[in-house]
N, C-alpha and C positions, 0 to 999 in steps of 0.2 A: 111131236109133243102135243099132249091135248090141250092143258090149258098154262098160263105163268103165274105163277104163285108169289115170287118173291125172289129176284136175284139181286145180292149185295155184292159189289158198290150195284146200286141201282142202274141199269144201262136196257138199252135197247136189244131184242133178239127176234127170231123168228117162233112163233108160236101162232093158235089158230083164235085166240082171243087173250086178252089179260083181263085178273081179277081185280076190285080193285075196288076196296071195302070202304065205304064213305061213312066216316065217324068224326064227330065235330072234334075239336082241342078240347072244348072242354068236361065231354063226356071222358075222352080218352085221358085227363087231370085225373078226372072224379077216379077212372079206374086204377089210375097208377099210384095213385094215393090211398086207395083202401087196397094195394096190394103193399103198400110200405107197412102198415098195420103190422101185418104177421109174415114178410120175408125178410126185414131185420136189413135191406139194404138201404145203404144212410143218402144215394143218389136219386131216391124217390121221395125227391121234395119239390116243392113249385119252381122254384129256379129254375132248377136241374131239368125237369119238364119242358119247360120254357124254349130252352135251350134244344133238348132233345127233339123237338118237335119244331122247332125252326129249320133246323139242318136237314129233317128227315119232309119237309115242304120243298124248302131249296133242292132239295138230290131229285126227289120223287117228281112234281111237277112238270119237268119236262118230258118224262119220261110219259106220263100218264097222257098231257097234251099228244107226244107222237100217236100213241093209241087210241085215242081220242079220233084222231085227226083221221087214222086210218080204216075205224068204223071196228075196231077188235077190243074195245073199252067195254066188260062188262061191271056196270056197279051196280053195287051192294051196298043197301043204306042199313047200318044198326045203330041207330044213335040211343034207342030206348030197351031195347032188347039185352038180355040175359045173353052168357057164355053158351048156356044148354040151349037157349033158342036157336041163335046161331048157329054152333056147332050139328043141329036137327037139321036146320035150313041149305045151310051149306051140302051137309051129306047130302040132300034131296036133289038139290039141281045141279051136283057134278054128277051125281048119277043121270041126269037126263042130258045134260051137257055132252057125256061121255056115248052115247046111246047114238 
């Protein structure tokens, strides 16, 4: 495996680094709420968020600790950045990651 992306329920596995994209709550709000705008889902509201985002610190944080702890924790900070910046950025260093 080159790199982990994302395994739900969140758990530990063998891989050669994990990613592991550092966006605050409240950017990651901002975004979920101007995606409730125009996808017409009635669970992207602040509460709901709230909530969402509790549970997915609680699951995640240990996980990311282990990886942390084991030196294979790569992070990625967007906290100001665009979808297309990201999406540009990312393509760029799994390609060298990959290399």
């Amino acid at each position: 495996m080159i790199f982990l992306v994302c395994i739900y329920p969140y758990q530990v596995t063998s891989c050669k680094f994990a990613l592991y994209f550092d966006v605050s709550d409240e950017t990651m709000t901002k975004r979920l709420l101007g995606r409730a705008e125009t996808s017409g889902r009635v669970d992207d509201n602040e509460e709901t968020i709230k909530k969402r985002l509790k549970t997915f610190h609680d699951v995640t944080t240990p996980v990311i600790e282990y990886y942390e702890k084991a030196g294979k924790l790569k992070k990625v900070s967007f906290v100001v950045k665009s979808i297309q910046v990201i999406y540009t950025y990312m393509h760029y260093r799994c390609l060298i990651y990959m290399v």
